[in-house]
C-alpha positions in Angstrom: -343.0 285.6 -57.7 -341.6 285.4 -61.0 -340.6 288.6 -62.9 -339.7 289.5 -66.1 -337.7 292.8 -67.0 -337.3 294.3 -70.8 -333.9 296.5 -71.1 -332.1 295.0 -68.1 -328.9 297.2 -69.0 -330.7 300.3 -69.0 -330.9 303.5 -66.5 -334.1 301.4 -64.5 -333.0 298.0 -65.2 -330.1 298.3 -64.0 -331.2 300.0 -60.4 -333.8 297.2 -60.4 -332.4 294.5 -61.0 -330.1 293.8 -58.0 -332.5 294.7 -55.5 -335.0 291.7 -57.2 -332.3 289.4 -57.0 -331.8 290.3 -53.2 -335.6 290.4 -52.7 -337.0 287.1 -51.0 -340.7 287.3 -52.8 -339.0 287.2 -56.2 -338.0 283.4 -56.9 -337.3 283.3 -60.6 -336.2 286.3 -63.1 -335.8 286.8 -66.9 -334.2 289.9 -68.4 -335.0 290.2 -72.2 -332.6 292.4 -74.2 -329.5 292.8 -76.6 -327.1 292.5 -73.2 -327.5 291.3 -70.4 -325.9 288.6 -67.8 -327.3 285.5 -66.4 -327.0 284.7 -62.8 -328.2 283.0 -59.6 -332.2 283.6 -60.1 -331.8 285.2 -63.7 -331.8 283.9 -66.8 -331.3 286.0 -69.8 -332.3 286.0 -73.4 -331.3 287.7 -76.3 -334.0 289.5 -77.5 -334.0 292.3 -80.1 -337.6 294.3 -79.9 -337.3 296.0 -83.0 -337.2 292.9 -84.5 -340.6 292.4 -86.6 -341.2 288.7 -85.8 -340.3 289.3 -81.7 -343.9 289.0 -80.1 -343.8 285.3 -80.6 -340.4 284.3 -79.1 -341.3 287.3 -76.0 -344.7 285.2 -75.6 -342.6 281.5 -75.6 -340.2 283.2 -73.3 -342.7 284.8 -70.5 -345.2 281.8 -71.2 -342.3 279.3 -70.2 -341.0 281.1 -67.4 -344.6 281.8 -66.4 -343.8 285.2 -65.3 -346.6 286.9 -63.3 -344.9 290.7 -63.5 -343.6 291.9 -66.4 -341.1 295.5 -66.4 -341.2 296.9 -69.3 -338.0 299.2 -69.1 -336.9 299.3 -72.6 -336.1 303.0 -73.0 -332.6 304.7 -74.1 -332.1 307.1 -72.0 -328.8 307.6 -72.9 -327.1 309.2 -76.2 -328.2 308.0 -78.9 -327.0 308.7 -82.6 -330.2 307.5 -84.7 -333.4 309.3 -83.5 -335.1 306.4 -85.7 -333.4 303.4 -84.2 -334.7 304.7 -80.4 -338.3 305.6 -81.9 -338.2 301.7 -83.1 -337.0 300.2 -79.5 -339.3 302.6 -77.5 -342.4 303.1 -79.7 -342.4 299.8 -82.5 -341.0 297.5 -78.9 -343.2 298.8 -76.7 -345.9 297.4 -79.0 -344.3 293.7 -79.3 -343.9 293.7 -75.3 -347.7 294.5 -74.9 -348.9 292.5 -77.3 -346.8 289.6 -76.1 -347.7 290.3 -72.5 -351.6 290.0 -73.1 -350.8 286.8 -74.8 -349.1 285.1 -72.0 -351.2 286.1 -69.7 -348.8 288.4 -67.2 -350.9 289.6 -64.7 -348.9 292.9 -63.5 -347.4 295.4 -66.0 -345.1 298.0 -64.7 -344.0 301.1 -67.3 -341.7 304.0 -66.4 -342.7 307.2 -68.1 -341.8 310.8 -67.1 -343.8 313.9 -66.0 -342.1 316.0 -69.0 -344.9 314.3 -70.8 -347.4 316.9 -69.9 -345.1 319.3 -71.4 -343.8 323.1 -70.5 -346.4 325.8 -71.4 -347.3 329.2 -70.0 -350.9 328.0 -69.3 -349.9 325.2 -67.1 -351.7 325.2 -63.8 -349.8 325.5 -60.5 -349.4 321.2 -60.3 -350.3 318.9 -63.1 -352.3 316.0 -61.8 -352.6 312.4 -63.8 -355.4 313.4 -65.9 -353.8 316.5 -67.4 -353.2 316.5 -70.8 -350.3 314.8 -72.6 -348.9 318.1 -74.6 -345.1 316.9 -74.4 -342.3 318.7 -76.8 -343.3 318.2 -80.3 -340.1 319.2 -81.3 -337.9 316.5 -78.8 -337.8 312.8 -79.8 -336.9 312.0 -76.1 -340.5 313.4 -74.9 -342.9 312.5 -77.7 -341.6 308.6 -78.0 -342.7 308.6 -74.4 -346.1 310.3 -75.1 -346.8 307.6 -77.5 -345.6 304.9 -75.2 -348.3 306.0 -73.2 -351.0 306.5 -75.4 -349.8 302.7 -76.7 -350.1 301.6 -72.8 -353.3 303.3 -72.2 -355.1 302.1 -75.2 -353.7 298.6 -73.8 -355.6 299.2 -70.3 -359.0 299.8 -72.1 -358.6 296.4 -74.1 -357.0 294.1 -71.9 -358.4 294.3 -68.2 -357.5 291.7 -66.8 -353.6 292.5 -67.0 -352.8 295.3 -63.7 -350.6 298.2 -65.5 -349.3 300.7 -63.8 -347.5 303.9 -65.0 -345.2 306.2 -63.6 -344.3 309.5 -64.2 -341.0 310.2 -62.9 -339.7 313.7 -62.0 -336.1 314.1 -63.6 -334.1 311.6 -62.5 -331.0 312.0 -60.2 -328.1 310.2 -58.9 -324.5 309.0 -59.3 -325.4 306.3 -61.4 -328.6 308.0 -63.4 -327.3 308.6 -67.3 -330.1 310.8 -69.0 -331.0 314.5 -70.6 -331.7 315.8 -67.2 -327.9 314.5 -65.4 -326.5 315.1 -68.6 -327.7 318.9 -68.1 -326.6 319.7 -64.4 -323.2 317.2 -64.6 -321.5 319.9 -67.7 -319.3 322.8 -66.3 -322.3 324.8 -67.6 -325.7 324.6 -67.5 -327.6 327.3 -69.8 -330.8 328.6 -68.6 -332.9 331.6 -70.7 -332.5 335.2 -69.9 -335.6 336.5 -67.4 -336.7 333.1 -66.9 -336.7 330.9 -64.1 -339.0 327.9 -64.0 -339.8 325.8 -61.2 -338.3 322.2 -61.2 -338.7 319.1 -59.5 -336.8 315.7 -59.4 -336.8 312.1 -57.9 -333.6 310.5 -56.4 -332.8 307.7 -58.4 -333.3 305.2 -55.2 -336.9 306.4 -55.2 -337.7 305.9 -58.6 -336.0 302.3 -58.3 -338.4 302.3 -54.7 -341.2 302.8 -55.9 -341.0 300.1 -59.1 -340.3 297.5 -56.2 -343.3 298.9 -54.0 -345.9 297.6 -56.6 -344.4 294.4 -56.9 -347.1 292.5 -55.3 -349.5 295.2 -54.4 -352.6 296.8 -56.2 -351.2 299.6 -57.8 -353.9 299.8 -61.5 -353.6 303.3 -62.8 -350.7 305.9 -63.4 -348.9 307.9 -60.7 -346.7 311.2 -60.8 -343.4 310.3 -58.7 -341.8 313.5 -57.2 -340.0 314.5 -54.4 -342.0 317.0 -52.2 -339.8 320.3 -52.7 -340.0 322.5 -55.7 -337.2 324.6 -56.5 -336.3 327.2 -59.1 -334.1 326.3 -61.6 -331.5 328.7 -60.7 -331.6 326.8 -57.2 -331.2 323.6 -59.0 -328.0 324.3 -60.8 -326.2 326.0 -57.7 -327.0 322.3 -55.9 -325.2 320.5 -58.3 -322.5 322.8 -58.4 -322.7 324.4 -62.0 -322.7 327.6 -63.0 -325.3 329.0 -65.1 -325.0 330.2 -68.9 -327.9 332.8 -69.3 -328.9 332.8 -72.9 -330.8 335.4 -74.6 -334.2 333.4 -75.8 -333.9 334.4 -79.4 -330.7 333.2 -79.9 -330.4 330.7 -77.8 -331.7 327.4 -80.3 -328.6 328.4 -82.1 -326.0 328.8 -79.3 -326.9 325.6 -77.7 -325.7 324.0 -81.0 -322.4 325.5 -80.7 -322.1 324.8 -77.1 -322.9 320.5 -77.6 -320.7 320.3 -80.5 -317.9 321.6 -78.0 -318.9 319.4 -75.1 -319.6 322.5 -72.8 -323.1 321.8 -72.8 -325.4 319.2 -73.3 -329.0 320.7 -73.7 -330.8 319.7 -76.3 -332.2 323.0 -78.7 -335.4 320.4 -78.4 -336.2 321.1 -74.4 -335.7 325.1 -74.6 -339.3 324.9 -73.7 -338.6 323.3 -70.2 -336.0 326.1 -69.3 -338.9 328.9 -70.2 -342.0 327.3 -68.2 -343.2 325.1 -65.7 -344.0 321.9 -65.6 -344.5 320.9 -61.7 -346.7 317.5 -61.1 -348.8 316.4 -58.3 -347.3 313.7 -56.6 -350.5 313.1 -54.2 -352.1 310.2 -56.1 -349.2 308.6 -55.6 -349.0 308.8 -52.0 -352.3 308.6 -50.9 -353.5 305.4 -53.0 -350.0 303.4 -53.4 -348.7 304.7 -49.9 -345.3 305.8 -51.4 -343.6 308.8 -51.0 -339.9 309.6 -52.2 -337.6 309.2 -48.9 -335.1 311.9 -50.7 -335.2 315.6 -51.4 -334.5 317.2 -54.7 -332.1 318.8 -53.1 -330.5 315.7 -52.4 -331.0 314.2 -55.4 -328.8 317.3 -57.0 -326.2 316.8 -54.5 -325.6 313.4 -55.2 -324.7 314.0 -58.5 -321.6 315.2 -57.0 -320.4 311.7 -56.2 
């Protein structure tokens, strides 16, 4: 097969990519991005998505290389200084890379989102299931580029049928390599949570996250799917695993701490995901295992311990 992957360098891209070089249906791959290394099987192109003129040289690019499967795996999930520059890779290049995709005629789309998407409210049910609503965090730029992503991606589905896409909504991912908010939060020598609360968690080792992009590669797999490990654990379970120490806050002062405690490096929780430390947001990760026949082989609780390494 020949696959194409957007943001090679990235948390996904760069779990994915080895294990397509190594994988014997894969003959020919293209990474598209700022960085990025050729090698045997992969060829890389420069490619800058925020660029306003990219869809063309994307559709030369995939055309020529007559990729059949198409990553799209784009996303900062790292620190990021300009809230605007991340809004135009995620949101402004997600729209070049469809558009480009329906053009060449890829057959298989494959988009990483996460369940933080359905956002953390008091009146969430017990497990959120793929049709819930998308409420996400207004106030965090993290969550609500990814809530347009996917409103972008669904929108795409309805118009262009004939291309596969398949979404999935990732549990927090774990692991010694994973660099996003959620490591970020249980890696500091604290980890604040909010005074009388406790929420329940979940998260997805990063192996499983990088399994289950390579278990659609030339399956059926139309539709979106929550990815999550099968345990559920409170948050104050969470933090002992990954060996911090909890920083209760008190919940009306807390927005303002939290600023005090990033700017000295003791803490790196966004003011923006306070929500997620006061309620739930638990997904179903059924779908998933019933119609794509993938289940996560890991534990949270593993996940959380292999941050340790």
């Amino acid at each position: 097969m020949r696959v194409a992957l957007t943001g090679p360098t990235g948390d996904f891209g760069t779990l994915l990519l080895p294990r397509l070089r190594d994988d014997a249906r894969v003959s020919r791959i293209v990474t598209l991005g700022t960085r990025g290394t050729s090698g045997p099987r992969v060829t890389h192109h420069r490619v800058d998505l925020t660029r306003y003129d990219v869809e063309s040289e994307l559709v030369d690019l995939l055309c020529e290389a007559e990729v059949e499967v198409l990553y799209h795996l784009a996303f900062l999930h790292g620190r990021t200084r300009s809230g605007a520059f991340a809004h135009e890779v995620e949101v402004i290049g997600t729209l070049h890379v469809l558009a480009a995709a329906a053009r060449a005629g890829v057959r298989k789309l494959v988009v990483p989102s996460y369940t933080l998407v359905y956002g953390a409210r008091p009146d969430n049910p017990v497990l959120l299931g793929e049709d819930a609503p998308l409420y996400g965090s207004a106030a965090s730029r993290f969550v609500s580029d990814r809530v347009e992503v996917e409103k972008q991606v669904a929108a795409f589905r309805q118009s262009h049928p004939e291309v596969e896409v398949t979404v999935f909504r990732f549990a927090p991912v774990l692991g010694p390599t994973a660099d996003n908010p959620a490591t970020r939060f249980f890696r500091r020598p604290v980890a604040p949570t909010l005074l009388g609360f406790d929420p329940l968690w979940q998260a997805v080792h990063e192996d499983d996250a990088c399994a289950a992009l390579l278990h659609v590669l030339d399956r059926p797999s139309a539709g979106v799917f929550n990815v999550v490990s099968a345990d559920v654990l409170p948050l104050s379970a969470m933090i002992a695993l990954a060996g911090t120490r909890p920083l209760p806050l008190p919940a009306p002062l807390a927005r303002a701490i939290l600023r005090g405690l990033n700017a000295a490096g003791v803490t790196a929780t966004p003011p923006t995901l306070l929500d997620y430390l006061h309620y739930a947001c638990v997904a179903d990760g059924a779908r998933c295992r019933d119609l794509l026949g993938f289940e996560p082989r890991h534990s949270a609780r593993e996940a959380l311990r292999a941050l340790r390494t």
